[in-house]
N, C-alpha and C positions, 0 to 999 in steps of 0.2 A: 659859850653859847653858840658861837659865830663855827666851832670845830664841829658841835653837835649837830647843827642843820645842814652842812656841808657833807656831813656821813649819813644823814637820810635821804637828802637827795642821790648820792650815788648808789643809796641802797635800792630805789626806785628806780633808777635809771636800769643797773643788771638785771633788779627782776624783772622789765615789761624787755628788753634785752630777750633775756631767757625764754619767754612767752612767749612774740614773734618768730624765735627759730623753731619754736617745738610745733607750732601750730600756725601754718602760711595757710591765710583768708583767700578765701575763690575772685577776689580781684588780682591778686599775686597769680593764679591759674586761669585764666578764662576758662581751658578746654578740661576738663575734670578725669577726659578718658588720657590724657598727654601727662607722663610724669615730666617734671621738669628737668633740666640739661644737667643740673646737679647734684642727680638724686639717683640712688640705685633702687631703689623701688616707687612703683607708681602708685601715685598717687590715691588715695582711696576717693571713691562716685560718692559726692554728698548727696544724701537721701530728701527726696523732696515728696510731700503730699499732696495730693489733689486733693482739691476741697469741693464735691460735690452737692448741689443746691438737694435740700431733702424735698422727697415725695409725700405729699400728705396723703392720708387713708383716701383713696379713690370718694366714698362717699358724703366727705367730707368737702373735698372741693362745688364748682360754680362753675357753668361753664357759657363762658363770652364769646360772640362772634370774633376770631380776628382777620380773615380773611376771602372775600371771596371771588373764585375763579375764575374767569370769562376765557373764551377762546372758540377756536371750530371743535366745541366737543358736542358729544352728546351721551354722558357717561350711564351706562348700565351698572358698573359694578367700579368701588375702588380699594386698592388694597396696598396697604405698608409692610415694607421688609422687615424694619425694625433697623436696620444700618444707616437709614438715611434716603432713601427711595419710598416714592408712591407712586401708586402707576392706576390708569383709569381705562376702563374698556369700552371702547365707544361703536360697538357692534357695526353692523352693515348702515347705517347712518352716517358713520363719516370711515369707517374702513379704516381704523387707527385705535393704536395704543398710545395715549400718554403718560410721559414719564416726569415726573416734577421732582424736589427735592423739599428739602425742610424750612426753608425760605420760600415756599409756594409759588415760586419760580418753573418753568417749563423747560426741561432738561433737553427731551427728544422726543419727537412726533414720528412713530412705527407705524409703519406701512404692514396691509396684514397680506399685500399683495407677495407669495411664494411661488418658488416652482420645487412642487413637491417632490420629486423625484430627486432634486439635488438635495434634498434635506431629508432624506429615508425612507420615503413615500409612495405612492407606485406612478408608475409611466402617465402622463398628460400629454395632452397637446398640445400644452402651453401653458405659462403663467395661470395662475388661479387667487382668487381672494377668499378672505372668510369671514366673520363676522363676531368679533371677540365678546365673548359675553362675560365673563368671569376669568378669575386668575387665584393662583395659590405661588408660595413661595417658598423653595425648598427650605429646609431645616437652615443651613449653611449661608440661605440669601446669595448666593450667587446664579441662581434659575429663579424665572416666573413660567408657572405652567399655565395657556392662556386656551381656555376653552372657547369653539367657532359653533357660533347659532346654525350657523350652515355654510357651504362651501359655492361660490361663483364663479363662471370661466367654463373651458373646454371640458367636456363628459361631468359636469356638476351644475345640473340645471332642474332638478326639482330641489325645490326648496323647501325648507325646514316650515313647522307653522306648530300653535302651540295647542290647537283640537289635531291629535293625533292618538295613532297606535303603532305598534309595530307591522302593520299589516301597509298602513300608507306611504303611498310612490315618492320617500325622503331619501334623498340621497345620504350615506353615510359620511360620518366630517371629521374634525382633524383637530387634538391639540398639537400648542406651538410649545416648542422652547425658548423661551425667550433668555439668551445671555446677556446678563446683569452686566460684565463687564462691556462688554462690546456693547451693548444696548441694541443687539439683533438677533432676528430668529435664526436658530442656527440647529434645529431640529422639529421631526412633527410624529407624531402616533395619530396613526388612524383608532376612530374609536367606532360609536353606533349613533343613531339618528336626534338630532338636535341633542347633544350635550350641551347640558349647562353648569349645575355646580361642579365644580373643582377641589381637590384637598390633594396633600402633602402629607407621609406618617413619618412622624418626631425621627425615629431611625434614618428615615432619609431613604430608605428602600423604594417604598410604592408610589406613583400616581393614584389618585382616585377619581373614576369621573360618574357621573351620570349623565345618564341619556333617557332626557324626556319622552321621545317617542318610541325609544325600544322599550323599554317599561326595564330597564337594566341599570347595575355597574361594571363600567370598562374598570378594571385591576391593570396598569400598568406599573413595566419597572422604568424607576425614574433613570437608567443609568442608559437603557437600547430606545424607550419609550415603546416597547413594543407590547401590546396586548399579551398580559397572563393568563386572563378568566375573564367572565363573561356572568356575573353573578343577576339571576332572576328575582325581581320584587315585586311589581304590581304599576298599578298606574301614578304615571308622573313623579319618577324618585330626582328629588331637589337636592335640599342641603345636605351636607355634610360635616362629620365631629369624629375627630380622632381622639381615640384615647390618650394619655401624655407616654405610656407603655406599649402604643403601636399595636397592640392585639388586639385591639376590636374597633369599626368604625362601624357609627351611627349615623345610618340615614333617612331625611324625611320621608315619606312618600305621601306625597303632595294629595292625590287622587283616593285619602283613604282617612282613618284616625287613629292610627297608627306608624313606630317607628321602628326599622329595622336593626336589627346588632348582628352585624357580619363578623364572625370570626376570621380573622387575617392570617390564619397559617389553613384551616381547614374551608376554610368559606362556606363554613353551614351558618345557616340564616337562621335567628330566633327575633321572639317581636316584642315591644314596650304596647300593648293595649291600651285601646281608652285615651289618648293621649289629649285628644278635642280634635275642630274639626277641621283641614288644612293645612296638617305641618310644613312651614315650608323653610325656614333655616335653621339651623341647629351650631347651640357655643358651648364647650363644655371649661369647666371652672379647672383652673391650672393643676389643681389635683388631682383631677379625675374624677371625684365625688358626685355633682351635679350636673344635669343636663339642662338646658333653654333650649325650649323651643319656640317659632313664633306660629301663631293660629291663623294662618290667615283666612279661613273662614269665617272666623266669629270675634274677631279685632282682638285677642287677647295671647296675653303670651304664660305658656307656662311652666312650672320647675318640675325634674322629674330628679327620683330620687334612683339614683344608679343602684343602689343596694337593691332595692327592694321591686324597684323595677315598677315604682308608682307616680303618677300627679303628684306632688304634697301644695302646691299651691299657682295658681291662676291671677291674673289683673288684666284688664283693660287697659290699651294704653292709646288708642286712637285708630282710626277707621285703614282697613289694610295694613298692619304691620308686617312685613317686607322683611328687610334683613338687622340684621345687632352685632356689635361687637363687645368685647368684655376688656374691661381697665386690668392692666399686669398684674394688680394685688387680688383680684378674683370675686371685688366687691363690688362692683356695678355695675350694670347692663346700660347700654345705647340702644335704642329702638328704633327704626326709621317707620313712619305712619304716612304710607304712600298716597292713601287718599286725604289726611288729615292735613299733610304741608308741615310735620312736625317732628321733634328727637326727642322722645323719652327718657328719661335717665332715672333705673330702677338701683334699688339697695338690691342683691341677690338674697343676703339672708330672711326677708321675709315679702323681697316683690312690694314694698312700697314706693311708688311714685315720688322722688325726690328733688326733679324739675322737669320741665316741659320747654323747648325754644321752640322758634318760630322755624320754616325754613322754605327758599323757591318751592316753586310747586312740581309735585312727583319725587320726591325725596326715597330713593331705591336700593342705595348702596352707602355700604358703612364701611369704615374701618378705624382700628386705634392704635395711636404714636405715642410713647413716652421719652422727654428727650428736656433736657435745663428744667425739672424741678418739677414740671407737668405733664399731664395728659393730652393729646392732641387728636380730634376728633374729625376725620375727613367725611364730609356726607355731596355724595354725589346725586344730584338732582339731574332727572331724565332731560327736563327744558331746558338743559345747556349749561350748566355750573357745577364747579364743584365749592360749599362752604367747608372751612375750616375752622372748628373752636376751640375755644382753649379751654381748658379743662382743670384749674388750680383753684 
């Protein structure tokens, strides 16, 4: 008996023996990319999983206040890269861009004070400021393209106003390049008078701007910023909506009830009719499919159907609706209700109201963060804050 157990233990012993040498544990390795001293071939990379928190369907989450902003702002518009940046444009009120991060922290406070000539511009006298109104952010996130209400300093001294035409004594203004790395302006394109919305197409090719008192869009290339075309609308063209295909962008025009479709290789203009009364931002659904607009004449927002080139459906969602953003999965709308003090959160497939929060007052500018398992929903209010919700 005492020979029998004495040959199982050593049969135990060889085989975990034999198992140690065939297969050495990543403590025996710390460095996984280093074969060890005694070994003619290196070692193979142990494969590891990232275990990502899941997204729940956009319109199925809640969305809670979790932070909000104080500082010298006074945010007109705010917009996320989607890498990790958000940035706010605080027009001719405080003459800055700020930059914050995902921790709602203040990364850098930009100065819009340029001297345009050193950044591709024409000859000044001197230093000049502008007045950022809006921002878009290339395909890549490494640019924000920052649209100027109007331009301050030597030879730019009429100013921008928002009862205009192309006929009135406005001086012409200037987007900025803002480099994401550097966190500075480090280009400008002259455009046409008070530009305000801004856009990016998916390609990475174009700038898009409008220009509220030239009744225009400035077409710039994203790569010289220099003026392509000069494309004619009507009064007051606002937002903007690029295809996910880059051939055609849709824009509001504010002054009508009606929305444009510029072709992007020919720039012949056709129109969306009837659309209500106002249009003044425009989000188009990750496929392309649908269009949102918001009404700011008549407080309601509504869906247009890209095929057919119709309304299919309208809601009310509170007094001045202003600008929206659209959640990654392409299933719910944000609303900001500039005179209501409120964010609507719609279902897209049929524009049902699915909550309502509170928010400061003047509530103007939207954008949406998806980042650890939710939604993240920045709303910048004109009185000097930006809120942040969460959206799970």
């Amino acid at each position: 008996m005492r020979r029998i157990f004495g040959l199982v233990v050593l049969a135990a012993v060889l085989v975990g023996c034999t198992s140690t040498s065939q297969a050495p544990t990543a403590r025996q390795d710390p460095d996984p990319t280093v074969a060890p001293a005694t070994s003619r071939r290196p070692a193979p990379a142990p494969t590891t999983t990232t275990t990502r928190p899941p997204v729940r369907p956009s319109p199925q989450r809640r969305m809670r206040l979790a932070k909000t902003i104080h500082g010298n702002i006074s945010p007109k518009s705010v917009v996320a890269s989607g890498d990790g940046h958000v940035i706010a444009q605080n027009m001719m009120y405080r003459h800055t861009i700020t930059v914050y991060d995902r921790f709602y922290r203040l990364v850098k406070t930009i100065s819009d004070r340029v001297d345009l000539e050193a950044l591709g511009g024409p000859a000044a006298d001197g230093p000049v400021r502008g007045a950022p109104v809006e921002a878009a952010f290339s395909p890549d996130a490494r640019y924000a393209y920052v649209s100027n209400y109007s331009m301050y300093g030597p030879s730019y001294t009429r100013e921008g106003s928002d009862r205009c035409s192309p006929a009135s004594p406005i001086d012409p203004s200037f987007v900025y390049r803002l480099n994401m790395g550097r966190l500075a302006v480090d280009q400008v394109g002259r455009v046409g008078q008070v530009p305000k919305y801004v856009a990016t197409t998916p390609d990475g090719r174009l700038v898009l701007v409008t220009n509220w008192c030239s009744y225009d869009l400035s077409v710039l290339s994203s790569r010289t910023l220099k003026q392509l075309r000069r494309v004619r609308l009507g009064t007051y063209p606002r937002g903007i909506a690029v295809h996910p295909r880059s051939h055609t962008a849709y824009v509001a025009v504010m002054g009508s009830t009606r929305i444009a479709m510029v072709d992007l290789r020919s720039f012949r203009v056709r129109w969306i009719e009837g659309v209500g009364s106002g249009p003044r931002h425009l989000v188009i659904d990750p496929a392309g499919r649908w269009l949102y607009a918001t009404l700011n004449g008549e407080g309601r927002v509504a869906k247009i159907d890209l095929r057919s080139r119709r309304v299919v459906a309208r809601v009310a969602t509170g007094a001045a609706p202003r600008s929206m953003t659209i959640a990654e999965d392409g299933r719910a709308l944000y609303v900001v209700n500039y005179r209501s003090g409120t964010v609507s959160k719609l279902r897209t497939s049929d524009l049902r109201v699915l909550q309502v929060v509170r928010t400061n007052r003047h509530p103007i500018g939207i954008a949406y963060d998806v980042h650890r398992g939710a939604g993240y929903v920045w709303v910048a209010c004109y009185t000097g804050t930006i809120m942040v919700f969460k959206d799970s």
